[in-house]
C-alpha positions as CSV (number, residue, x, y, z in Angstrom):
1,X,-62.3,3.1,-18.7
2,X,-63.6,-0.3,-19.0
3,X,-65.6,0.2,-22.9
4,X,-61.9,1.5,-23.6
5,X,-59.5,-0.1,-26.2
6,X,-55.7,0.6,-25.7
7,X,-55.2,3.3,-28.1
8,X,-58.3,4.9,-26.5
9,X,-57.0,4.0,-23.0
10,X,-53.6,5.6,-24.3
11,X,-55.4,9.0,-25.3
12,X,-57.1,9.1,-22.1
13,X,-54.1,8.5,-19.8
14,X,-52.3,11.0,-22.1
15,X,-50.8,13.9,-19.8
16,X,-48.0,15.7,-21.7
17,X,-50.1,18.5,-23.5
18,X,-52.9,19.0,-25.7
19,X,-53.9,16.2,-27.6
20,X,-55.7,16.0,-31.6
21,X,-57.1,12.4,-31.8
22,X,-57.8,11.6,-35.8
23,X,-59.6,8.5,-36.4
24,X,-62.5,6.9,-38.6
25,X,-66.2,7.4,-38.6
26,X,-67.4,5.2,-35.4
27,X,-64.0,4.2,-34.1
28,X,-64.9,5.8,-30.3
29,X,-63.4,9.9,-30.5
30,X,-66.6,10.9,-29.0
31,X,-66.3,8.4,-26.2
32,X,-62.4,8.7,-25.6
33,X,-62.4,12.3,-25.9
34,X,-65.3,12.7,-23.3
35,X,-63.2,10.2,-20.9
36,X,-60.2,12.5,-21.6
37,X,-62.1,15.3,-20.6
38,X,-64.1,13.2,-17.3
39,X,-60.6,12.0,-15.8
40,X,-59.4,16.1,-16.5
41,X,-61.7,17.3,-14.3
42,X,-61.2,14.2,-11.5
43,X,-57.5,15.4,-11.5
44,X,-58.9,18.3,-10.7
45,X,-58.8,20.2,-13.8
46,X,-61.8,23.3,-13.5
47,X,-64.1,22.4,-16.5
48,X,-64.1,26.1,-17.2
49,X,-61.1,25.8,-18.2
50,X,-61.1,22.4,-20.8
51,X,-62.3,23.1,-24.3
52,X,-62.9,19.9,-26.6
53,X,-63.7,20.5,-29.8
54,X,-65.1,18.2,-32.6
55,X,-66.3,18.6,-36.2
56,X,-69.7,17.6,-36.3
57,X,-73.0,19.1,-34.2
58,X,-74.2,15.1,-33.3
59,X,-70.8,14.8,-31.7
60,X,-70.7,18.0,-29.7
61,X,-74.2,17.3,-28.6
62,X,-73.2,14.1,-27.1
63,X,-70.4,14.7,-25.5
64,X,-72.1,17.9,-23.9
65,X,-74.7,15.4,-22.3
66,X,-72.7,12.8,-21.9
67,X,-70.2,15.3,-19.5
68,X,-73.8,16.7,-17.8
69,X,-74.4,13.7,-17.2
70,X,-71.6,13.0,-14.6
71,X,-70.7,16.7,-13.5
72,X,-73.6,18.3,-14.0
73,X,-75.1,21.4,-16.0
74,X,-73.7,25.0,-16.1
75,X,-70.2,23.8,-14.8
76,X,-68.4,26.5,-17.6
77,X,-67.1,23.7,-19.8
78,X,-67.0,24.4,-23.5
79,X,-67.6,21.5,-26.1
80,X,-68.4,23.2,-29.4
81,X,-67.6,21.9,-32.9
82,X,-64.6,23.9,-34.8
83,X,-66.5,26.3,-36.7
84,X,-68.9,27.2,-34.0
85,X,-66.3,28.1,-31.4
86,X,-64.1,29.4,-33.9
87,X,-67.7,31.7,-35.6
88,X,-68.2,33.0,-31.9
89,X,-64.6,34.0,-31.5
90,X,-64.5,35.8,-34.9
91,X,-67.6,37.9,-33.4
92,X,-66.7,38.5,-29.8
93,X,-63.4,40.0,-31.4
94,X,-64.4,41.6,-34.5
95,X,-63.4,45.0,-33.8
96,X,-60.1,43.7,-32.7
97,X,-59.6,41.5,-36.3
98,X,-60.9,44.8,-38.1
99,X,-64.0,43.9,-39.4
């Protein structure tokens, strides 16, 4: 956690719940949110089970490799971007939302 400032450092260490980080164009959510989800999984968190979510492809991209990069590839974790995850949830369960 050493490239972290201390609101990132806060985010990271952050263990009550889920947790929304809203900040600026190039203010570090890609990088604290992948550390968020790195420390998850050295807590022993499965990655099948963390979702992180962001709004833009570039982001999602990253964060994806960046995560590969230290737990490797096929490890179940989902990074999407909103409208992806939330397009392939609309057509796994179409049936079920009537359409």
């Amino acid at each position: 956690m050493t490239k972290l400032n201390a609101g990132q450092s806060k985010a990271v260490s952050y263990t009550s719940g889920p947790l929304f980080i809203l900040a600026g164009p190039g203010s570090g959510k890609t990088l604290t949110i992948t550390q968020k989800v790195l420390k998850l999984i050295k807590d022993g968190i499965s990655p099948d089970r963390i979702l992180a979510l962001t709004f833009s492809e570039k982001a999602a991209g990253e964060m994806q490799d960046r995560i590969e990069k230290h737990i490797g590839v096929g490890t179940g974790i989902t990074v999407s971007t909103f409208h992806s995850f939330c397009n392939d949830l609309i057509r796994e369960f179409s049936l079920d939302l009537g359409i």
